[in-house]
N, C-alpha and C positions, 0 to 999 in steps of 0.2 A: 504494500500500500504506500499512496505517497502524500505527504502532505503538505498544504499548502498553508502557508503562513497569511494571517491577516493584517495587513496591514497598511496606513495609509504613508506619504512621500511625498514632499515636492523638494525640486531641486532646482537651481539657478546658477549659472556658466556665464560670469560677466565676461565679454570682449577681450582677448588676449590671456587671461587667467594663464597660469601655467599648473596643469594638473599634477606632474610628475618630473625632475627633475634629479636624475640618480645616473652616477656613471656605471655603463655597461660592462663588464667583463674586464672590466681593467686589467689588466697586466694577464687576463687569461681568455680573450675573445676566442670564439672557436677558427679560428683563421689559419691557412697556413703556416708553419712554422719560418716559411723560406721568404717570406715577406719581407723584402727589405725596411718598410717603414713600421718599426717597433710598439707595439700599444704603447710604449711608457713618454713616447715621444707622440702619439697620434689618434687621442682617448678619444674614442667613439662615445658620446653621452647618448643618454635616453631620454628621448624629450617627447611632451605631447603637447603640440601647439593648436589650437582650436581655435578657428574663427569666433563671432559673434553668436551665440544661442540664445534662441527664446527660452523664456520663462517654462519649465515643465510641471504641471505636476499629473501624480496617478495615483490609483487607489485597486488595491488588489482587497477581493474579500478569497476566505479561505474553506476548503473543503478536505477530506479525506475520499480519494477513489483509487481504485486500480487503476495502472496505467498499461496502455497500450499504445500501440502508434496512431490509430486515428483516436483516441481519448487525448493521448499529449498532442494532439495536431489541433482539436477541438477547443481544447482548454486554454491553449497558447493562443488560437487568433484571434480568438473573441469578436466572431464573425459567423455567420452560419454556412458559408463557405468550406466547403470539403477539403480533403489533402491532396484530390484530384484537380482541385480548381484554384491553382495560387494564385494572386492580382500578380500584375506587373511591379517588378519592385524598385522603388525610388532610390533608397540611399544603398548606394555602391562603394565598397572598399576596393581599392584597386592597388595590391599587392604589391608591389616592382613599380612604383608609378613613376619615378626617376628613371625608369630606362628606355629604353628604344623604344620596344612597342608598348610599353606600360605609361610613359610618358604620351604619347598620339591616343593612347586609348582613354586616359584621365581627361585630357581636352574634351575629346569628342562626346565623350560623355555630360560633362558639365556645360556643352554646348547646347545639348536636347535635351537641360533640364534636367540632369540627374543631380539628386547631391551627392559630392564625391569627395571621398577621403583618399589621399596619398598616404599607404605605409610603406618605409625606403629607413635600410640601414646604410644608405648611400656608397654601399662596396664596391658597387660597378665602377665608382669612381677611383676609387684607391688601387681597381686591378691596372691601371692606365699607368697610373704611380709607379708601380710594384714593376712595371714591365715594359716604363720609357714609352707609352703609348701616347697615342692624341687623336681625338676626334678629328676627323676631315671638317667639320663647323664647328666656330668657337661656341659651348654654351654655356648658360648662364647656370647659376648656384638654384637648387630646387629652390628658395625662400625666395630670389628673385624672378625666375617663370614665373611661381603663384599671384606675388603682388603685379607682375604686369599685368596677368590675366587679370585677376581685377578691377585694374586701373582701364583694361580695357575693353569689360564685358560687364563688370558690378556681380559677376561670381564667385563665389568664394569657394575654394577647395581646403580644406581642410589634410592640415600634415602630420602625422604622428613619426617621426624620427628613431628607430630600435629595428632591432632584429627580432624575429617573428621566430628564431630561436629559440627564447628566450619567453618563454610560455606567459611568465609574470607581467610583460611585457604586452605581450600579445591580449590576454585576456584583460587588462584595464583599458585597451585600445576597444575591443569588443564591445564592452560595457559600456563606455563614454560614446561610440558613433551609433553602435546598436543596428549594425547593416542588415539590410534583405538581401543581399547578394554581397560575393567576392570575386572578383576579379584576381587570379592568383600568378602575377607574372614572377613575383619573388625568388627565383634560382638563379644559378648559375648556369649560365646559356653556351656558353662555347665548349662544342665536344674536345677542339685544339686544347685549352685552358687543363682540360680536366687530364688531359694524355701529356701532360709536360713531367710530372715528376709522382710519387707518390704522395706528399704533404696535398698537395692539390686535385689529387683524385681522390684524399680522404674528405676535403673539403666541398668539393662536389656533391660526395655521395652524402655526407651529413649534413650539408647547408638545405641539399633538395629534400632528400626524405624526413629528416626531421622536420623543417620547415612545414610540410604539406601536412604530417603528424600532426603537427601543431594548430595546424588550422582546423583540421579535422575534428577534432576533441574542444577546439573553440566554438566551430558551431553546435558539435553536440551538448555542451554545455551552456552555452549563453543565449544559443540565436539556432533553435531548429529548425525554422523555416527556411534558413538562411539557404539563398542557392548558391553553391559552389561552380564559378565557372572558372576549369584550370588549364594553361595553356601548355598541354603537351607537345608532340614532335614526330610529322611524319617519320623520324627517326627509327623507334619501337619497331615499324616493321620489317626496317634492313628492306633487301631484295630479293622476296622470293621470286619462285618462277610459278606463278600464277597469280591471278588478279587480286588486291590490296581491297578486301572490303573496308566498309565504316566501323571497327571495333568488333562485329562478329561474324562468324563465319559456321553456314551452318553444314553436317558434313554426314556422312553415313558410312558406318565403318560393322562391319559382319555384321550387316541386316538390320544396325537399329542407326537411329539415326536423331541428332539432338544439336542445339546451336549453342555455339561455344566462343569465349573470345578468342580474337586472332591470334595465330601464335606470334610469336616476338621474336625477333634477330637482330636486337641492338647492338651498333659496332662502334661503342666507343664509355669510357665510364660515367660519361653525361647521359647519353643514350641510357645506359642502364638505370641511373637514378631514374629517370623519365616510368620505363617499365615499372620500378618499384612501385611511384606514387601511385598510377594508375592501377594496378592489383590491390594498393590499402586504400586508394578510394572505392574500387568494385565491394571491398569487403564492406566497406563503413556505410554504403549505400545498402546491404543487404543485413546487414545488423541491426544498423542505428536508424535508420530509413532518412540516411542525410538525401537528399537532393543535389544530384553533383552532370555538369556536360565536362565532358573533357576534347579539347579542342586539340586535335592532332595537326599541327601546324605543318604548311611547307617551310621554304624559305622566303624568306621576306627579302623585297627590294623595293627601294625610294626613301625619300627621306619627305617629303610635302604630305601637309594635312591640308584642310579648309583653315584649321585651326592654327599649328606652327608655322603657317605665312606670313601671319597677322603683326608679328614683330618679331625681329631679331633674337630680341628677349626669351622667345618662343620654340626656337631651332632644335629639331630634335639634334640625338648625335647620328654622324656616318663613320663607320666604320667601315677600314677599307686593311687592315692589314690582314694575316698572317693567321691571328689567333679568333679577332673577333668578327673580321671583315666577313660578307657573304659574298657566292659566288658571281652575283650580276654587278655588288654594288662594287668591289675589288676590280672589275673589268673595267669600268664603266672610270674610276682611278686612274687607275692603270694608261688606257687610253688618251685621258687628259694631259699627263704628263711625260708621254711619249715613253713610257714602260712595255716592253711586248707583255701580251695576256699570258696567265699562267694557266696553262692548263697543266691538270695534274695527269701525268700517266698516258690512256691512250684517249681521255676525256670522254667516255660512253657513258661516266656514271648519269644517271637519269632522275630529279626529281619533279617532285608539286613545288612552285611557285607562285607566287600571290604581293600584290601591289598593298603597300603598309596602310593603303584609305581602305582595304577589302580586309585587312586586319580589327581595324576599330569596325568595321559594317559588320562583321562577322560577331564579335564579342557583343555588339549592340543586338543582333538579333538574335542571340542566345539569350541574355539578358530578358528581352522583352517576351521570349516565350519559355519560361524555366521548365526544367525537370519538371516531372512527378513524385513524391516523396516515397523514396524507395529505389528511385533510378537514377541509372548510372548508363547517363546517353555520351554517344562516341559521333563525335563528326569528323571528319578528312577536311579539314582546312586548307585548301588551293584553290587556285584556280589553273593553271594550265600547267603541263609536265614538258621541261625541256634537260635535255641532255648539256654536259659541259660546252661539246663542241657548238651545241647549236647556239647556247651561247655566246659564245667567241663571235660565231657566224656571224650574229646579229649586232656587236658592238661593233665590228668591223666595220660592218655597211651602214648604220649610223654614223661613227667616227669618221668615215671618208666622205661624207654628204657636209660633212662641218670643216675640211680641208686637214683634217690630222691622218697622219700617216701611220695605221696599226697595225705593229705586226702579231703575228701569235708563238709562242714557243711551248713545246710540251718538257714540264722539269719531272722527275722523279716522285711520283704518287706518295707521302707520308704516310697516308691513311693504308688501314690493311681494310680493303674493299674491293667489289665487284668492279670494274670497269668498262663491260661492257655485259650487258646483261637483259631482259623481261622486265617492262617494268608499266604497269597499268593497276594504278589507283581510282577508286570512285569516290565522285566528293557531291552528291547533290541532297544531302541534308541541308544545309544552309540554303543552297539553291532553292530550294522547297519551302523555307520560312521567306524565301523574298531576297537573296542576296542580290544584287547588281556590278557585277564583277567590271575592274580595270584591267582590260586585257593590256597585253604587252606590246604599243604599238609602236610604230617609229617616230610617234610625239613625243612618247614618253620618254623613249632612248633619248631620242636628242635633249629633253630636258635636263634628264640625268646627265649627260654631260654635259651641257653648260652648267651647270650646279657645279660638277667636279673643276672643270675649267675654275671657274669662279673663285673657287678656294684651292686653283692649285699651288699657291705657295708656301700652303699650310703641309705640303703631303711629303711625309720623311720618307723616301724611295727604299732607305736601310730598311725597311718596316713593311717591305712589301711579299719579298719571299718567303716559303712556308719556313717555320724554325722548330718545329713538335713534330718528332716520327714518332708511331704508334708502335713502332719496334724497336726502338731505343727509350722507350717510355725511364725516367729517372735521370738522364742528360740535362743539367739544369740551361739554360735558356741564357745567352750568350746577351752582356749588361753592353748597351752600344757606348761607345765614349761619349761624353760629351765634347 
């Protein structure tokens, strides 16, 4: 039996208040150990900064019942609304919102109205640190995005500062925004990152599955309604040699026959974090009846929103080298500055690709139509599949309609992978709630390269060749002079 407490509440969050102010992990952050910048030298604090809030108050009366999941779905909405019929949900935690697509996806959001909280233990930035990196566009400090955004919309996004780590952390962040949905970009994203040594593939593996751990057990305890929408990784399925459904695959094996998720051949320890979350989100969706989509993402290319145009202030990052760069945006580099293209190997590897405005469209139309409480839906996040070369192919013929001379060269494949192989994914889930896909046309090339152009003298060419073999995995990572 469970009981509920009677009790009445009101609470008031004056403008700027600082809820929580406590340093994180000092001297013992879970970070790699090979980091060149020392916690004792570069204290990540916890901070919860919170816009302006109305006045709240509530009143809970209390009961003793059994619980079950439509009894706890019942009692929680206070609404006569089933667990089959969630409203659309307004306030959005967006995970990672300091990063590439976590940053376009917090705009856009807060553009249609959502209210949006940024949670960011701002690491991304420190891996740039840690590894002589730098964005291809300068950008601004997350506390200055936010207030331009406001200065230039009268939106207020909301920032909590910590690692999601860090449960204590996490679960007063819960409490204080109290989301209907998460947006969960919070991992570390580069498979290169995670294959450079061991200290960093422990870090991978703990940053990501812990992290989603954590989230996990956040909504089950704070916020059950809460939908979970997490951005996994066409990665998970490697390359088989038959077609890549959405998450399941139904199959018949000596006469019976049952639908099963897809099997997995992640090839890299990023990759496999990925796999991990997605098997404890399957399970936590059939235990706890969380509500979770998992968005198996292509590769992403562009750097333009509606949103990061609007001011400088605004810009997302590009990333164009080695470790973090992706395949079109690295070319697209490359060609600006009269670098030949890298292709790795015999260049046949084959993925889903998708334009970063079909990122945030995508997360918006998950959002606006959530799970069922109990499911655990799988979408294929691309829009079109092109091979290495046919990349090359395409900046080529862009780059020479703009008077630049590109050549291509094939270096030595780092990755242990297919390179030439089968390769047909289906992605019309999204297609089906309404997507409107940016294909990949020759406007868009050429934009992307004047963009690159634009900031070509920001681009360090040392930073351009791959420096992480997947077969040398523990060869620390070569410190450029300055």
């Amino acid at each position: 039996m469970a009981h509920f407490l009677s009790t009445s509440c009101s609470l008031t969050i004056a403008s700027g208040s600082k809820l929580h102010s406590k340093q994180l992990y000092q001297g013992s952050m879970v970070i790699p150990s090979t980091f060149t910048l020392q916690t004792s030298k570069f204290p990540v604090k916890r901070l919860v900064l919170q816009g302006k809030r109305l006045q709240r108050s509530c009143t809970v009366h209390g009961t003793t019942l059994p619980i079950s999941h439509e009894d706890k779905t019942q009692a929680s909405s206070g609404s006569h609304k089933t667990s089959n019929e969630p409203s659309e949900p307004k306030r959005v935690m967006v995970i990672g919102g300091d990063g590439y697509c976590g940053w376009a996806t917090a705009l856009h959001l807060s553009n249609k109205n959502y209210e949006v909280a940024i949670v960011d233990n701002l690491v991304r930035r420190h891996f740039d640190h840690q590894l002589g990196l730098e964005s291809l566009t300068p950008i601004s400090s997350i506390h200055n995005r936010i207030r331009r955004w406001k200065s230039l919309t009268g939106k207020t996004i909301q920032l909590y500062i910590g690692d999601i780590c860090d449960f204590e952390f996490l679960s007063e962040t819960f409490k204080s925004f109290e989301p209907e949905a998460v947006v969960h970009f919070g991992e570390q994203r580069s498979a290169p990152y995670s294959m450079i040594d061991r200290s960093r593939a422990v870090f991978t593996q703990n940053n990501n599955v812990i992290g989603t751990l954590n989230v996990l057990f956040a909504i089950k305890e704070f916020k059950e309604e809460c939908h979970l929408v997490k951005l996994g990784t066409m990665g998970e399925y490697g390359t088989p040699n038959i077609d890549i459904e959405e998450g399941y695959i139904t199959i018949t094996h000596n006469g019976r026959t049952d639908t099963l998720p897809y099997p997995k051949q992640a090839s890299s320890f990023y990759h496999l974090s990925k796999v991990h979350d997605s098997n404890n989100i399957a399970f936590t969706c059939k235990a706890w009846g969380i509500r979770a989509t998992d968005l198996n993402q292509g590769v992403v290319y562009g750097v333009r929103t509606d949103e990061t145009e609007m001011h400088e202030e605004l810009y997302n990052r590009f990333d164009y080298d080695g470790v973090f760069g992706t395949a079109l945006n690295r070319f697209c580099v490359q060609a600006a500055v009269g670098h030949p293209l890298t292709v790795y190997g015999k260049g046949g590897q084959t993925r889903g690709y998708l334009d970063i405005r079909d990122t945030v469209q995508c997360v918006e139309l998950a959002i606006a139509n959530p799970a069922q409480r109990g499911e655990f839906r799988v979408f294929n996040q691309f829009t079109e599949q092109f091979s290495v070369n046919e990349l090359a192919r395409l900046v080529t013929k862009a780059g020479e309609k703009l008077g630049l001379n590109v050549q291509t060269i094939s270096v030595p494949n780092p990755r242990v992978e297919a390179e030439e192989h089968y390769y047909n994914a289906k992605h019309t889930k999204l297609v089906e709630l309404g997507l409107k896909p940016h294909l990949l046309s020759d406007s868009l090339l050429d934009s992307l390269l004047n963009f690159a152009i634009k900031f070509e003298d920001r681009v360090d060419t040392k930073q351009i060749m791959p420096s992480v073999s997947w077969r040398k995995i523990g060869v620390k990572p070569t410190t450029i002079p300055a």
